[in-house]
Each structure stands twice: as C-alpha cells, then as structure tokens.
C-alpha positions as CSV (number, residue, x, y, z in Angstrom):
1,X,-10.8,-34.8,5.8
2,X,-8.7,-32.2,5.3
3,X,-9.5,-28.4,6.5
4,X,-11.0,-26.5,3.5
5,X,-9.8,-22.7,3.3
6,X,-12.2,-20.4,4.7
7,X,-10.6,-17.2,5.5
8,X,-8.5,-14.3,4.5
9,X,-5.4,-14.3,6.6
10,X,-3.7,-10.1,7.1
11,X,-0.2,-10.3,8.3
12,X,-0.2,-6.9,10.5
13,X,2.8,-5.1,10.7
14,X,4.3,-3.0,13.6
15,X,5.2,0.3,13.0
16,X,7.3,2.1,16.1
17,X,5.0,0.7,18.6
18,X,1.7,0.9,16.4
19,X,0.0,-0.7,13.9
20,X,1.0,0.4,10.7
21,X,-1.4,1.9,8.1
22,X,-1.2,-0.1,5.3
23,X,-2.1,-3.4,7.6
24,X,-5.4,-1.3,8.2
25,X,-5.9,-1.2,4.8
26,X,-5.5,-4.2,4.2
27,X,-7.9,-5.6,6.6
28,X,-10.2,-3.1,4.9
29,X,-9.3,-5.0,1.6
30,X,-10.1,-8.5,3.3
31,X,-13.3,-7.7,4.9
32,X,-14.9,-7.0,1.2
33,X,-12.9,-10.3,-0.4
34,X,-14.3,-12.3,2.7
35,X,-17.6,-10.3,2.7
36,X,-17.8,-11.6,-1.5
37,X,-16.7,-14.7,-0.4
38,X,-19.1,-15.7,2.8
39,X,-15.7,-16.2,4.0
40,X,-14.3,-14.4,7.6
41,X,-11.1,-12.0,8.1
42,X,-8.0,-13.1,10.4
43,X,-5.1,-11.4,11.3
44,X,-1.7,-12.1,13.0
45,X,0.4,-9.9,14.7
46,X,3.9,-10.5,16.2
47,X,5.3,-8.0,18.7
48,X,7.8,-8.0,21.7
49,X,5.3,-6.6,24.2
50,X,1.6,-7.2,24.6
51,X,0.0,-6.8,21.3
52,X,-3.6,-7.1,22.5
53,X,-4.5,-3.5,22.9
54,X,-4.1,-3.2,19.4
55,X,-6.8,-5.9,18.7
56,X,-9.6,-3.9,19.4
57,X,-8.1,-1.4,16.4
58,X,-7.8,-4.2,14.0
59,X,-11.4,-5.6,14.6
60,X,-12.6,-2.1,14.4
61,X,-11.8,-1.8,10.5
62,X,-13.3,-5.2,9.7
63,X,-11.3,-8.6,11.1
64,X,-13.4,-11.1,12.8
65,X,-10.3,-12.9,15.1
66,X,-6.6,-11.2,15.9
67,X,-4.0,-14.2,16.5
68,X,-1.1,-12.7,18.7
69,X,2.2,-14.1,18.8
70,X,4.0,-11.9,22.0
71,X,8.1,-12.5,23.1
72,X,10.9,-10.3,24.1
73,X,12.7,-12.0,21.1
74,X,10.4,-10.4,18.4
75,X,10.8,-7.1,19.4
76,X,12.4,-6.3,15.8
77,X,11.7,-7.9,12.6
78,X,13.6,-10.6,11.7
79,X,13.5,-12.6,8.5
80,X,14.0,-16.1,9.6
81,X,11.6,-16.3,12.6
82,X,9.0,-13.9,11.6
83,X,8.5,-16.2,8.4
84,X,8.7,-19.5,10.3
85,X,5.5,-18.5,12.6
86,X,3.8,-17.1,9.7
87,X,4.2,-20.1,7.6
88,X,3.1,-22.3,10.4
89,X,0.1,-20.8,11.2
90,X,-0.8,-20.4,7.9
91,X,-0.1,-24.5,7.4
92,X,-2.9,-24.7,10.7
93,X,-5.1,-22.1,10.1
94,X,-5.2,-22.8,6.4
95,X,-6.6,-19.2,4.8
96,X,-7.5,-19.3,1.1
97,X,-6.1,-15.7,0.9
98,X,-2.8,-14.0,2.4
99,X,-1.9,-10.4,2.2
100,X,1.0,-8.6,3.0
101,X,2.1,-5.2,2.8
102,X,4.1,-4.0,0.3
103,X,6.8,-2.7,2.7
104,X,10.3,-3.2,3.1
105,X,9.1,-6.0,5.8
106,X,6.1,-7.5,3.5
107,X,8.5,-7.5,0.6
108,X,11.4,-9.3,2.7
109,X,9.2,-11.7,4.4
110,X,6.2,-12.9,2.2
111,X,8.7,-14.4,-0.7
112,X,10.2,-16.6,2.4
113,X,6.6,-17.8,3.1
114,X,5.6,-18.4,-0.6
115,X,8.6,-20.5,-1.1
116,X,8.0,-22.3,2.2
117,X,4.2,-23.3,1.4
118,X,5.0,-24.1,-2.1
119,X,2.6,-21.0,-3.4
120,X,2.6,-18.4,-5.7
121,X,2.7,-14.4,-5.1
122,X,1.7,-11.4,-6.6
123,X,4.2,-8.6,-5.1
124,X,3.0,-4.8,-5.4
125,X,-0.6,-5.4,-6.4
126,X,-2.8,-2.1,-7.2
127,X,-6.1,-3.9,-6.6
128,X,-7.8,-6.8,-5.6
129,X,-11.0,-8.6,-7.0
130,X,-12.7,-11.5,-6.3
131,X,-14.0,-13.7,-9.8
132,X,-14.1,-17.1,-11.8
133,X,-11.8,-18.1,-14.3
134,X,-12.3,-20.3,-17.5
135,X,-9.4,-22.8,-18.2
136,X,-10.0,-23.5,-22.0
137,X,-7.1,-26.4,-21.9
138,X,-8.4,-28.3,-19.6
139,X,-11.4,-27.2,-19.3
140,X,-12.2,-26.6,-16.1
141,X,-13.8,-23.2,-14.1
142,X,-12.5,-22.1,-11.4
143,X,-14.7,-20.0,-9.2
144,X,-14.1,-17.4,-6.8
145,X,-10.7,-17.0,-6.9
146,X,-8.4,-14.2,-6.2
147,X,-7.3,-11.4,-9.3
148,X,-4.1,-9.8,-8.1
149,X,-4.0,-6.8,-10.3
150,X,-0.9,-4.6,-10.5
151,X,1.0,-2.9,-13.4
152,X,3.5,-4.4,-15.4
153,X,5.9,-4.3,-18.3
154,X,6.9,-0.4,-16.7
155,X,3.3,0.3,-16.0
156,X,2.5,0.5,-19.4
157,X,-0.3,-2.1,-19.0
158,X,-2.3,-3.9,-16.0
159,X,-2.3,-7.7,-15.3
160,X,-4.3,-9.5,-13.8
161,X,-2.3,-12.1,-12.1
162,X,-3.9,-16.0,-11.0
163,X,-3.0,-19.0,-8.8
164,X,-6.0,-21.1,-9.0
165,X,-4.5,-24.1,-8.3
166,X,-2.3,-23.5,-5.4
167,X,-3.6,-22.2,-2.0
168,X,-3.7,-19.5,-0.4
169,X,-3.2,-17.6,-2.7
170,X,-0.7,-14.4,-2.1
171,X,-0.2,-11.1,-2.3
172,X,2.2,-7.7,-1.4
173,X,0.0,-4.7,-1.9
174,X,1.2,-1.3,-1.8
175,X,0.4,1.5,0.9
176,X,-2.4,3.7,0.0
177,X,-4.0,2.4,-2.8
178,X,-6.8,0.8,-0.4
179,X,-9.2,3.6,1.1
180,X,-9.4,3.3,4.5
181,X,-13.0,2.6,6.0
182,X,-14.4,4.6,9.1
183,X,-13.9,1.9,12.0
184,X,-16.7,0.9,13.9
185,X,-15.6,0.8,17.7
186,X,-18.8,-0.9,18.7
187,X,-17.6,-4.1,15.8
188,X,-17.2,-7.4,18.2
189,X,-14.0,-10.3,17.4
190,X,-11.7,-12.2,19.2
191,X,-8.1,-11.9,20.2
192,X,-6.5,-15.4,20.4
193,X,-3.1,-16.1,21.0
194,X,-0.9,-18.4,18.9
195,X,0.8,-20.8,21.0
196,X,1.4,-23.5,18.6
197,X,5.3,-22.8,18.2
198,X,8.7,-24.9,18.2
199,X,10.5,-21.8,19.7
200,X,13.6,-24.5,19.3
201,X,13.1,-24.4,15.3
202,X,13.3,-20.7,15.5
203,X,16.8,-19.0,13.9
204,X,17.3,-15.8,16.0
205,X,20.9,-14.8,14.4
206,X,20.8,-11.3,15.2
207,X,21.8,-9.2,17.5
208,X,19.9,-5.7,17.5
209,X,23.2,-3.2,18.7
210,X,21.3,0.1,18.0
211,X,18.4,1.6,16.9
212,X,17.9,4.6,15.1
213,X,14.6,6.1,14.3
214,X,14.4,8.8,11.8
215,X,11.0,10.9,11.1
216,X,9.9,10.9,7.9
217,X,10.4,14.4,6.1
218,X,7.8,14.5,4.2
219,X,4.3,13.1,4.7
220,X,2.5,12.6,1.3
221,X,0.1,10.5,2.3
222,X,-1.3,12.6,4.9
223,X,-1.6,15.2,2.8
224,X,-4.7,17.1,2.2
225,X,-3.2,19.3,0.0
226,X,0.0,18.1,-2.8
227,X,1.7,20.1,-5.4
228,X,3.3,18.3,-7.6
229,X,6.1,19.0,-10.6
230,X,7.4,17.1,-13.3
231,X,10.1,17.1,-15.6
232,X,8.5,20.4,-17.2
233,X,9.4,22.6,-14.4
234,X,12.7,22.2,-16.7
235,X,15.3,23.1,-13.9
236,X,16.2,23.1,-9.8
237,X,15.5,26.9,-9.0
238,X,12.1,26.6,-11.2
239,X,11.3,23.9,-8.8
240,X,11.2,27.0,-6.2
241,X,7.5,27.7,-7.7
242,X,5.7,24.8,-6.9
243,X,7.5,25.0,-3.6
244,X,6.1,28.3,-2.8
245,X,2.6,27.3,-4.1
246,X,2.8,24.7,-1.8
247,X,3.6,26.2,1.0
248,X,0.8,29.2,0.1
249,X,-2.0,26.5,0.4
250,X,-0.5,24.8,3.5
251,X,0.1,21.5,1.7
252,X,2.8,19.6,0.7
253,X,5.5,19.1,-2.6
254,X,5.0,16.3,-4.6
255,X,7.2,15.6,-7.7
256,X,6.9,12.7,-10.7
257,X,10.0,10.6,-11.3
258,X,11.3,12.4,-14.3
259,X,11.6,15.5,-11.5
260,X,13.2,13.1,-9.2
261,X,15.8,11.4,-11.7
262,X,16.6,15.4,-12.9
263,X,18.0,16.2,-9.9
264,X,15.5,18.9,-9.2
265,X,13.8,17.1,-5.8
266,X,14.6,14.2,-3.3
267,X,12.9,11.1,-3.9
268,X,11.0,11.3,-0.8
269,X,9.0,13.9,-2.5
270,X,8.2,10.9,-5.5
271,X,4.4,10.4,-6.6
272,X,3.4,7.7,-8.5
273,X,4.3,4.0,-8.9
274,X,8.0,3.8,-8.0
275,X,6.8,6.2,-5.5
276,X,3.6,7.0,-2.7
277,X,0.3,6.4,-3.6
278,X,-1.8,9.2,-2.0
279,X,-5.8,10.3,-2.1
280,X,-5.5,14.3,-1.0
281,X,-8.2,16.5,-1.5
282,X,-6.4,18.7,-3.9
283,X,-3.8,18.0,-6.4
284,X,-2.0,19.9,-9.0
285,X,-0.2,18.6,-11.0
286,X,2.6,21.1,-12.8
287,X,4.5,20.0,-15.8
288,X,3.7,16.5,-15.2
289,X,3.0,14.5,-18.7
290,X,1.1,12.0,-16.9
291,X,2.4,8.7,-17.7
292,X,0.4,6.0,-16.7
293,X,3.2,5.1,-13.9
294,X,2.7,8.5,-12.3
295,X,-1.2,8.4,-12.4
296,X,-1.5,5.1,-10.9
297,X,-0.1,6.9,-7.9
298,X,-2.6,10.1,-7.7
299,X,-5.6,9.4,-10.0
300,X,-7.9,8.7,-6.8
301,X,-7.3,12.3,-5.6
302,X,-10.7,14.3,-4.4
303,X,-10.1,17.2,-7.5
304,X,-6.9,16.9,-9.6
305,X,-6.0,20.5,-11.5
306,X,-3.3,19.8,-14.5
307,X,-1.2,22.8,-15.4
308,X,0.8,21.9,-19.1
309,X,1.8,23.7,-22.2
310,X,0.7,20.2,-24.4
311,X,-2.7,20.4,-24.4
312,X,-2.5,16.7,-25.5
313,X,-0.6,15.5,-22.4
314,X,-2.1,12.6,-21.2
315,X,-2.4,14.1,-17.2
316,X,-5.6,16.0,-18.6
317,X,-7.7,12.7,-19.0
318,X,-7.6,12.3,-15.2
319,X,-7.5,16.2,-14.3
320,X,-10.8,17.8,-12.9
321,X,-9.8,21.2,-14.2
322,X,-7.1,21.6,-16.7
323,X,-5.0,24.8,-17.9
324,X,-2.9,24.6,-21.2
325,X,0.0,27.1,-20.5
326,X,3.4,27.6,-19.3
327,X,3.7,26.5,-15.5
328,X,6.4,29.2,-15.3
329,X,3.7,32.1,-15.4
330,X,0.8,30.5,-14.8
331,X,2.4,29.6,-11.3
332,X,3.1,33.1,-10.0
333,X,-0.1,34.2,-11.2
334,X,-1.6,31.6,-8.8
335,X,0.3,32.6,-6.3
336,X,0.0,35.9,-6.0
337,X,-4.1,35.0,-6.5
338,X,-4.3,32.7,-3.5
339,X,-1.7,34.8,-1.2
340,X,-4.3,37.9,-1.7
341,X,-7.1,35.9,-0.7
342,X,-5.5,34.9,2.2
C-alpha cells in the first residue's frame, strides 16, 4: 500500500551562511497547518558545509525532523540540482503540504518541482488555512485540504486557491506576512540526513566565477518604526518631509508604489504588495490613498496613523488614528513637536 501524506514539508533557504527569515516563518506557518491537521512538520535544507547547527534553530520555531542534504557542490543555488533533490525527497517522503518562500530562489525553483511532480502551485500566497471543500459536480467533500489565499486580479480581490485532487499541494508565500513565534530552545526533533541521491543524475552546469554580496540599504522589515509617503507627497523635494520625520523618530522611509513609479523614491523603499510586507510598531502613513495593494503590505502594523487631505481615502479604515489635512503642514508641525520633546 502506498504511503499516505502525513506531513508538511518547508523547503529552508540559505541566506549568506544563515537561515533565512521567511523559511522561519514558514515553519511557523506549518507547525499550526500540521498542529490542525494531527499531522508533523519537516524540513529540508541543502548547504555546501555542515548544515546541522542550524537544525536546532529550525526545530526551535516548531519542525519535528530537519533532513540535510550537505556537498561542496551546493554551495550556491542552482536551479537544476536543487530541484532534482527536492522533488525526490518529496516523491519518498511524500508530504501532503510543500511551502516555499516567495524569494527569488522559491520563485525559481518550486515551479521546476510542481512541473516535475505533476502538481499544482499557488505562488505569492498572503495566507494559509486549513478546511473542507464541497464539489457540487461531482459531488464529493473534500476535507482538510489546503486554502492558498493571495490577492489577485491587481489586488483588487482575494482568492482562495485549491488542489484537492493532486498532492502535495504547493505553495510560494511571501516574506513577512507570517508572524514569527518566540522559539522554544528546550523544543526536541531530529536532524536526518538525506542520502537517498543519484549524484550522477544531477546537472551541475555552472560555474560560480565571483561573488558579490551587497547589503541591503534599507531594512523595512526590521523596522520598529516606518514612515511612509505616497503619491500625495506630490513631488521629489516634498519627499524631504517624511524623510526628516523619519529620521526624527529613529525609524525608517517607507513609500507606496505610486511614490515609487513618480520618481520621488527607490523601490527599495516600496511598501505593500509589489513590495515588503512589514509589522512595525508604528506606521504613518502620509499621502498614501490606501489601495488595497498597499494595505495588504502594512495593515498588521502595531498602530497605523493616516495623514490625508480626503477624508474619504480608503487608508483611514485600517488607520488607528487618522488626520484629514495637508501632509505638507501637518508634517513640519510633527516635526518640530517630536524634535522638542526629544
């Protein structure tokens, strides 16, 4: 008899020698799925050096068994063997869930694997849920099966995507909209490594020359603090006042995409869908409309104050505290309020 799916399976990605943050989330994600399900949480990690001291950090936020897969050769992501070991463990390990990241790795690699196993995928999912779903046509129910929700049609609505009939079922989800548990150092699991690999079948074509590591700018996501501006700050040089509110409450510039596609800030700087997802403690929001794109990206923040001239703009639905005015003197008023304080 064949092996029934009983687990949810988190590829973990590497990021500059650690594990990156969104795998943690994810494992976060699965341990609530599997916890719904009476299921357990695996992962598997490829690395080019010993990947076991980072196992104890992955069972910490909620996997039950790390599978390691350690050679020189995967030292740096590449498509074709990456995705041939995560397709075949996935064929012997057989989870009923797989999530990736929704990184520039996740989105490279888990389409490869999809296509491989013959299974469907949800790329950029928002959320996760675990439910039953009524097929009217052919009347059947199928329980307990994976809602991969993310926005669609411009993030103008939110589907609710299905594969009840193909397993497992798959999913890219994007950094930061999973909230990160506390670990728990004393949690116990395994670290096993994966052995069962035809290194022959394996397509190394590459050749890494050089390396070049870049630090990122700008850190939304580790952000306590974000000011954001939006297409309302009307020009470049106004952009100088959220700047400077910014940097007089130690926290970082944020900007929505109609900011970004004026010309007025780097993309780096982007909130929102097409941009970061981030949870800081404070966010203002100045001259933002608040388009359902750009709130999908902020609306979990701890207090959320909206700064607009339209009282009607849709950013004041999610705002904690509101104020109906023009940014341009409502800004330096704030300004010169917090730098006397300090």
């Amino acid at each position: 008899m064949a092996k029934q799916p009983e687990n949810v399976l988190v590829f973990i990605e590497m990021d500059h020698g650690k594990v990156a943050e969104v795998s943690l989330e994810l494992v976060c994600q699965a341990r609530e799925l599997a916890d719904t399900l009476g299921v357990t949480v695996d992962a598997i990690i490829l690395s080019g050096t010993n990947v076991d001291i980072h196992g104890e950090t992955i069972i910490s936020y909620g996997c039950d068994t790390v599978h390691t897969v350690c050679d020189s050769r995967l030292e740096f992501y590449e498509t074709l063997p990456y995705a041939k070991i995560v397709s075949d463990f996935i064929r012997e390990s057989k989870p009923q869930i797989v999530l990736f990241g929704a990184t520039a790795i996740g989105r490279d690699m888990a389409p490869r694997v999809a296509s491989d196993l013959r299974t469907g995928l949800t790329a950029d999912c928002t959320d996760l849920q675990i439910g039953d779903h009524e097929d009217k046509k052919q009347k059947k129910t199928f329980k307990n099966i994976l809602y991969q929700i993310r926005p669609a049609f411009g993030g103008n609505i939110i589907a609710a995507i299905i594969t009840p009939e193909h397993k497992p079922q798959m999913a890219t989800v994007r950094e930061g909209v999973i909230k990160l548990s506390v670990p728990d150092k004393n949690r116990k699991g395994a670290i096993k490594p994966f052995e069962n690999i035809n290194w022959d079948e394996l397509q190394f074509i590459n050749t890494v020359l050089e390396r070049t590591i870049h630090e990122k700018k700008v850190n939304l996501k580790g952000a306590s603090i974000v000011v954001a501006g939006g297409g309302g700050v009307a020009s470049k040089e106004d952009f100088d006042l959220i700047k400077q509110l910014a940097a007089t409450l130690g926290g970082v510039v944020g900007a929505s995409r109609a900011a970004v596609d004026n010309g007025y800030i780097g993309k780096e700087h982007q909130v929102g869908q097409t941009g970061t997802t981030i949870r800081p403690k404070l966010y203002i929001a100045c001259g933002i409309s608040g388009a359902i794109q750009h709130r999908a990206g902020m609306d979990q923040s701890g207090k959320i104050i909206a700064i607009n001239n339209d009282p009607e703009a849709p950013i004041f639905n999610v705002a904690h505290y509101g104020i109906v005015g023009d940014l341009h003197k409502v800004l330096p008023m704030m300004i010169k309020a917090y730098k006397g304080k300090s």
